[in-house]
C-alpha positions, -999 to +999 in steps of 0.1 A: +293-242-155+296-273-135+274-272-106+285-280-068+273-309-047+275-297-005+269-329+012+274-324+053+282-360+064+292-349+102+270-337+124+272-327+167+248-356+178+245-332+210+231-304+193+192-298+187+173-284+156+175-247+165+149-240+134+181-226+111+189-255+092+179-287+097+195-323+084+190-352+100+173-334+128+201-321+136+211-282+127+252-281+137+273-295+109+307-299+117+320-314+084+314-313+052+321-323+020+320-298-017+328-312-048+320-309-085+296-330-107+311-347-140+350-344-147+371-335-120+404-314-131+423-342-119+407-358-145+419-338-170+454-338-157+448-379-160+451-372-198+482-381-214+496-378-248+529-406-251+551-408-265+556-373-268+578-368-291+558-391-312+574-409-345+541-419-363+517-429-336+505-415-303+483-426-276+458-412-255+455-424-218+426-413-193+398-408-223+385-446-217+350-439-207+346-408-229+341-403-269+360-374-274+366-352-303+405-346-313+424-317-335+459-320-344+471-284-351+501-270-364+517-240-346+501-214-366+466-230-352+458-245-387+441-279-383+458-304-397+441-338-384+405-341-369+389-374-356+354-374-344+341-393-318+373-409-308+368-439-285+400-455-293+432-445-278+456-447-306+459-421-337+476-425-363+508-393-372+526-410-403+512-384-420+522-356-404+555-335-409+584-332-382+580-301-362+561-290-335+520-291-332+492-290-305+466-318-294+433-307-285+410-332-272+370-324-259+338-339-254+310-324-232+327-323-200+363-314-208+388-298-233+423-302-230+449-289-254+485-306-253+521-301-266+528-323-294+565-328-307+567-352-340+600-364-355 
């Protein structure tokens, strides 16, 4: 579960404390702002697998600042390739058959699975 920060940042300067709720000594908000800690999913939609189809390397954009753990499966979920700890963006296919295979890439905040064509 990734907790929610509330943060009101607008408040009715003309309005007193009325005792409800209080910020700023103030107690009518009239914006605020709700977002969650850690990895946004626009984050995760930052993560890229190119080229895709792949020959016999791929990269991994938007991972930069996060070791991740990666899984290369085939389509009958088999593993076929694992790399710990990843902090480098490229990995290595030349080993890998043509056909048709999934990426799964995690750490502690996110886990992504991708489409992965190699030919």
């Amino acid at each position: 579960n990734v907790p929610f920060v509330f943060e009101p940042y607008e408040w009715d300067q003309t309005f007193p404390n009325q005792g409800t709720f209080e910020i700023n000594g103030l107690s009518k908000i009239t914006a605020v702002d709700i977002w969650t800690e850690g990895i946004h999913k626009s984050q995760e939609e930052l993560i890229r697998v190119s080229p895709n189809p792949a020959k016999d390397k791929i990269s991994i954009s938007g991972i930069d600042n996060y070791p991740v753990n990666v899984e290369i499966l085939n389509v009958k979920g088999q593993v076929v390739l694992t790399f710990d700890n990843l902090s480098a963006s490229e990995i290595n296919l030349s080993g890998l058959s043509r056909g048709m295979y999934f990426i799964h890439i995690q750490n502690n905040d996110f886990d992504v699975t991708r489409k992965l064509v190699i030919r």
